[in-house]
PLY file of the C-alpha trace (Angstrom):
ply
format ascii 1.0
element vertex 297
property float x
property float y
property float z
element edge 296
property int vertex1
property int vertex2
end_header
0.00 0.00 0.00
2.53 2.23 0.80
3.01 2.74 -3.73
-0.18 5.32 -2.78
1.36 6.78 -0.21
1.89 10.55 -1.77
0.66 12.24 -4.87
-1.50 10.68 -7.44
-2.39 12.56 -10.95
-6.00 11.68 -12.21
-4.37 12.22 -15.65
-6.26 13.81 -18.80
-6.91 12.38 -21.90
-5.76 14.71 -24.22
-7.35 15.26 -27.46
-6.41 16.74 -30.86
-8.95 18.82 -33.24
-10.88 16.74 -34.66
-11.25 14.95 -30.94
-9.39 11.88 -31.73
-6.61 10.95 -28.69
-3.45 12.98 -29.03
-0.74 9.95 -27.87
2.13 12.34 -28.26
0.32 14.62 -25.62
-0.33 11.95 -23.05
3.57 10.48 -23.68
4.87 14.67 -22.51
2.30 14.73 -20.02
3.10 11.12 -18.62
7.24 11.98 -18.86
6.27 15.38 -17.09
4.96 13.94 -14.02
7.73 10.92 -13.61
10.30 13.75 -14.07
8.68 16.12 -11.21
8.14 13.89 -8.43
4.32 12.42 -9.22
3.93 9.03 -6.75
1.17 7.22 -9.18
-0.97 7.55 -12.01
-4.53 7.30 -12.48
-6.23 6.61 -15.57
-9.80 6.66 -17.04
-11.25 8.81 -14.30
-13.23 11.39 -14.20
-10.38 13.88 -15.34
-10.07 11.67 -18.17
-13.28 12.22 -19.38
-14.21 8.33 -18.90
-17.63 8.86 -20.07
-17.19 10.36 -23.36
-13.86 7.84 -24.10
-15.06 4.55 -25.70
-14.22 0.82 -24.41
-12.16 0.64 -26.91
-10.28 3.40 -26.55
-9.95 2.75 -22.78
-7.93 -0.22 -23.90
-5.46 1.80 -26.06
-4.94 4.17 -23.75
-4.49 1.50 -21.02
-1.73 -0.07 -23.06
-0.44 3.15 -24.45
0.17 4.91 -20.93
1.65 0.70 -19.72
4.13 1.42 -22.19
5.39 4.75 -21.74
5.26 4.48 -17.85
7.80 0.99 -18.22
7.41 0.21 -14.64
8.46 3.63 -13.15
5.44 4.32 -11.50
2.51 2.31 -9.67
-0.99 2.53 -12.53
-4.34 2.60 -10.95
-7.65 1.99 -13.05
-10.67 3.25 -12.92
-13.28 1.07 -13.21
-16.74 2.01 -11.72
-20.52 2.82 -12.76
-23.89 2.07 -11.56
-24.64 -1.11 -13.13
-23.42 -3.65 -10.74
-22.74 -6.95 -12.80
-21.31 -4.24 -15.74
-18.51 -3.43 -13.08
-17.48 -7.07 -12.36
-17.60 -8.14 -15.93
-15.99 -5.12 -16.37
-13.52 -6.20 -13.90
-13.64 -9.66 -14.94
-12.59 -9.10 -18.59
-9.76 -6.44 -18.38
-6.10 -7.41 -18.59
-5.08 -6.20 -14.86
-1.71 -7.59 -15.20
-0.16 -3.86 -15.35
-2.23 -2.24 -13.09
-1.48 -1.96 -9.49
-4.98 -1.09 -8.15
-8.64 -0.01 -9.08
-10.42 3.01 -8.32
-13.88 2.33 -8.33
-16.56 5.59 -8.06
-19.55 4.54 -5.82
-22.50 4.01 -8.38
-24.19 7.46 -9.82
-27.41 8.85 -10.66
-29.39 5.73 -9.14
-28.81 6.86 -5.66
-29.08 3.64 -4.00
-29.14 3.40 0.26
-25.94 2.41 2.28
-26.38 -1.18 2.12
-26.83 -0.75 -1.67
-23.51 0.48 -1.84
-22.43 -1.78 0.57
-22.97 -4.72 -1.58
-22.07 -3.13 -4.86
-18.88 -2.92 -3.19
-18.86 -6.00 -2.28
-19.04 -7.85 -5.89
-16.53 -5.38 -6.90
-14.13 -6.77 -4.26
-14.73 -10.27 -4.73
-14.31 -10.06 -8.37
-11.20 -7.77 -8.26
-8.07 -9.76 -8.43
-6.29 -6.25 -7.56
-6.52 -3.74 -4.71
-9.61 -0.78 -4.81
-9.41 1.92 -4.07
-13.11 3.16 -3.09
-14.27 6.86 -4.96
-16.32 8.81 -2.97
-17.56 11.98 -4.81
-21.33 13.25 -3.96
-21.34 15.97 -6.17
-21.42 13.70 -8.78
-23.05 10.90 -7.79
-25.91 12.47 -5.30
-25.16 10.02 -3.18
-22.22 10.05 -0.20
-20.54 7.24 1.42
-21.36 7.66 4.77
-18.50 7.35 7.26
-19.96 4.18 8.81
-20.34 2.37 5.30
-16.11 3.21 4.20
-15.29 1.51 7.31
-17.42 -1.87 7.11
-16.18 -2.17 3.81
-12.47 -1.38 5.22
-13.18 -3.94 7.55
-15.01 -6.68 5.67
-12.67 -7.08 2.71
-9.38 -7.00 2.41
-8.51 -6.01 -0.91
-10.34 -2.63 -0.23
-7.53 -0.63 1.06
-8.25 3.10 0.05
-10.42 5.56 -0.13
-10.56 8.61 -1.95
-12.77 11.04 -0.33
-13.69 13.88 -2.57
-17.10 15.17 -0.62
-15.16 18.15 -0.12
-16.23 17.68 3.62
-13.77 18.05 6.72
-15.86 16.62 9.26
-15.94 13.62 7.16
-12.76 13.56 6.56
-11.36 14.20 10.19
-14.22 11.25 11.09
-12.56 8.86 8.82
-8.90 9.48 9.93
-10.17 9.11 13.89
-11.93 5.61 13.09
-10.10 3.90 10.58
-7.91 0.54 10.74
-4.94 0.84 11.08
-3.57 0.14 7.27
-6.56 1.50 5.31
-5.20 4.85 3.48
-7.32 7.77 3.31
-6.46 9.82 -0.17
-8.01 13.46 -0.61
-9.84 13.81 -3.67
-10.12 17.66 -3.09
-6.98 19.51 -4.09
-7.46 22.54 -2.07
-7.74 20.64 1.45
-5.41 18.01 0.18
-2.53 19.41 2.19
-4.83 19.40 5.68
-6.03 15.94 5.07
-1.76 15.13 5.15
-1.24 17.15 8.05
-4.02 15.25 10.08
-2.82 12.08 9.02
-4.29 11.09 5.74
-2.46 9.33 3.00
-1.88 11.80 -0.04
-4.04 13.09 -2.68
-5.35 11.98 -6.28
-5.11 14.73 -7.72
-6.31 17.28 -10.72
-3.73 20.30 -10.50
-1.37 17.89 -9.35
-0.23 16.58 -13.18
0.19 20.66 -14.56
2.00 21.24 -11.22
3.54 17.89 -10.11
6.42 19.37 -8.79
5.24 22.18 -6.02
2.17 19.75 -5.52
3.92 16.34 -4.80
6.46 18.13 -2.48
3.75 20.24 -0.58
1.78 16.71 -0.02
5.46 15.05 0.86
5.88 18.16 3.51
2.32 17.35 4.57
2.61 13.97 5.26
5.75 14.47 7.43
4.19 17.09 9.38
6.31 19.87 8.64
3.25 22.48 8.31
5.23 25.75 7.63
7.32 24.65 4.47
4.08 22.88 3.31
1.85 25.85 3.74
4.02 27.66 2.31
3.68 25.60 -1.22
-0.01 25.74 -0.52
-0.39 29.39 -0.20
1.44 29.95 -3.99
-0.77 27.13 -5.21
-4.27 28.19 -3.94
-5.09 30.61 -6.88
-4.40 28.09 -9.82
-6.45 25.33 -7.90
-8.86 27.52 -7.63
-8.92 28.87 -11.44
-9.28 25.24 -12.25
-12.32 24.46 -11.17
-14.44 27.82 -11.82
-16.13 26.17 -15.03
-15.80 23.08 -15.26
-13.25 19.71 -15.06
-10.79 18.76 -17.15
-11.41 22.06 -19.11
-9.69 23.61 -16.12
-6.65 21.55 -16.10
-6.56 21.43 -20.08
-6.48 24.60 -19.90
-2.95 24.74 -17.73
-1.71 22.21 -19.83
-2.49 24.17 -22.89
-0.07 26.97 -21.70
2.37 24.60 -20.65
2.66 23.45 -23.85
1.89 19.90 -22.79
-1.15 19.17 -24.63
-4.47 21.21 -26.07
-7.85 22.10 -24.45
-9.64 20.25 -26.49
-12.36 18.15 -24.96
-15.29 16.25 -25.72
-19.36 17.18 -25.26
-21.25 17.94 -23.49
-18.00 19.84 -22.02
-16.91 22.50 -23.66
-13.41 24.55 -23.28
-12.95 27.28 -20.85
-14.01 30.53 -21.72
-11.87 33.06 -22.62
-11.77 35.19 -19.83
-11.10 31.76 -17.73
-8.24 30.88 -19.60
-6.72 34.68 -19.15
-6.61 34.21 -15.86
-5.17 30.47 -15.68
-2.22 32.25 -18.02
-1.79 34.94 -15.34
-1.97 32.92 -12.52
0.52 30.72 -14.19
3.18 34.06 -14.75
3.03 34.53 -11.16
4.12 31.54 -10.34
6.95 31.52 -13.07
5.52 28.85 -15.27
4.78 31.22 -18.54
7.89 32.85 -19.90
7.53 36.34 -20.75
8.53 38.15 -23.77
0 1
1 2
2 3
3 4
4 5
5 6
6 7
7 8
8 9
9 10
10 11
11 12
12 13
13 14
14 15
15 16
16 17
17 18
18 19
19 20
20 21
21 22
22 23
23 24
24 25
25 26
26 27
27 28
28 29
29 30
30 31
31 32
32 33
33 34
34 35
35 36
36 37
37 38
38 39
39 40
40 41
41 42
42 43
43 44
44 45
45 46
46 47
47 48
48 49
49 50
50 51
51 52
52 53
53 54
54 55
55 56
56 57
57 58
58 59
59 60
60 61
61 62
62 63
63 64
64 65
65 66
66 67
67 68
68 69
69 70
70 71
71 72
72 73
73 74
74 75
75 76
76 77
77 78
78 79
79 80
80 81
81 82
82 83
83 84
84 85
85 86
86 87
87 88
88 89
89 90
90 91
91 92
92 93
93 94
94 95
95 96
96 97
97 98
98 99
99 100
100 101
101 102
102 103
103 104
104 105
105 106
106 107
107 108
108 109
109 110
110 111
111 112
112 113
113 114
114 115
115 116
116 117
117 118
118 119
119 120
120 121
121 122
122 123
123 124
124 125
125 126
126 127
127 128
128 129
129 130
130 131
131 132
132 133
133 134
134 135
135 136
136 137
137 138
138 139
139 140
140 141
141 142
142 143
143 144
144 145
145 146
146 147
147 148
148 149
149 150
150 151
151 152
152 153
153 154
154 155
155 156
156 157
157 158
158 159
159 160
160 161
161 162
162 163
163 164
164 165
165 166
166 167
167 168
168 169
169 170
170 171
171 172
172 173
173 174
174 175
175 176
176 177
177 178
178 179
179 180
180 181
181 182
182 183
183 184
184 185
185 186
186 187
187 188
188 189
189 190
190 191
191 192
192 193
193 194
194 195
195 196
196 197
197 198
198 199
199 200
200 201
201 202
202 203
203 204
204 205
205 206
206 207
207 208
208 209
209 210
210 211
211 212
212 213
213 214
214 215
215 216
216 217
217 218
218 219
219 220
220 221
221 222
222 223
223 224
224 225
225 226
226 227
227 228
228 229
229 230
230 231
231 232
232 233
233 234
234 235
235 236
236 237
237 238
238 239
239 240
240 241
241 242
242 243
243 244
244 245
245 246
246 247
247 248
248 249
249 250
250 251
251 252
252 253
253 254
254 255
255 256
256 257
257 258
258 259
259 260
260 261
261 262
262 263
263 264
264 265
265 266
266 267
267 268
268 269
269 270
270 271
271 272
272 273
273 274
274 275
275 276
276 277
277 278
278 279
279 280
280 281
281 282
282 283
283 284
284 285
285 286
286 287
287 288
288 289
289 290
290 291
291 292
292 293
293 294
294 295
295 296
């Protein structure tokens, strides 16, 4: 477990014009975050615009990123929806042999009750032949994990060793560090209180901002997790107004958006999302000059 200890990128899928995937995009972006300090990386989750990204392209990029990463860093999967036996055949028929855990978003848009997640959980864990990671995001799928139903499933199975917690709730949060076992990891899912989620004991971040910024981010979350609050603060402080900027429309047109004036790849993305406006996208460029990433004339 300890390969998630740190800073995980929920990486893009970049896209050219006409929409198709830009390869040569992901290949900078991947060598980018090995060569800055990035812990893991996450593919086909939200960031990566899973939903508009076909099963077939899932499998390219799968074996696309396998390849460029050659072992350097730990790959987590996401594999998740709200069609129970989908998931496990899901599951079921995907080469894992590469991939060093599954993330797995708690099922959307049906809103089942606790013990529905419970067992949708449940045959997800005993079809997974890998680690999961659990993916706890309300604001997308109406429906939170409650506190009580992470920890039976920490408990009850144990192949479920994570969670990332993206309710962008600190009670919750504090809650779950107070009352879990020992070994289960607790990963922020919410950039800007991923640094006090390290500081009270949590396990690192998956992060957005993290994979334009892996650098300042993965040391800030490395300061965090030792408990050395003044350096890490510090980092946190410069970073706010980017992480911020990211988010103000919508994601991954935020981050796209970084990466665009990085260099690293275009903003392109696929509908219903559309790219960040203008005046969005003057102010990621600005905010990016004061922190020294845009050279000037």
């Amino acid at each position: 477990m300890n390969q998630f200890i740190g800073t995980g990128v929920a990486l893009i899928t970049p896209f050219k014009k006409d929409l198709s995937i830009d390869f040569e995009a992901l290949e900078r972006l991947i060598e980018y975050n090995i060569e800055n300090g990035t812990e893991y990386l996450v593919i086909s989750g939200t960031t990566g615009e899973s939903v508009t990204v076909t099963a077939q392209e899932k499998t390219e990029l799968v074996q696309f990123i396998t390849k460029v990463n050659n072992g350097r860093l730990p790959l987590v999967l996401g594999i998740g929806g709200n069609n129970t036996a989908s998931v496990v055949n899901e599951i079921i028929s995907t080469d894992l042999a590469d991939i060093d855990a599954i993330l797995s978003v708690s099922p959307y848009y049906s809103k089942p009750t606790q013990e529905g997640i419970y067992q949708h959980f449940k045959a997800v864990s005993e079809a997974s032949p890998k680690p999961i990671i659990l993916y706890n995001v309300p604001g997308r799928t109406s429906k939170n994990i409650e506190v009580e139903t992470t920890l039976r499933l920490a408990n009850d199975f144990d192949n479920i060793i994570a969670v990332k917690e993206a309710g962008n709730n600190v009670h919750q949060y504090l809650e779950l560090l107070r009352t879990k076992p020992k070994d289960f990891l607790i990963l922020s899912g919410d950039d800007d209180l991923a640094l006090g989620v390290a500081l009270a004991g949590g396990s690192g971040v998956i992060s957005v901002i993290g994979q334009g910024l892996p650098k300042e981010f993965s040391e800030m979350i490395r300061l965090g997790i030792a408990g050395k609050a003044k350096e890490a603060y510090k980092l946190h402080f410069d970073l706010m107004p980017i992480t911020g900027l990211i988010f103000a429309e919508n994601n991954p047109a935020g981050i796209k958006s970084v990466l665009e004036v990085l260099e690293i790849s275009k903003a392109n993305v696929r509908l219903p999302l559309v790219e960040a406006t203008d005046q969005l996208k003057t102010k990621i460029k600005a905010a990016l000059t004061d922190l020294g990433k845009v050279k000037l004339n």
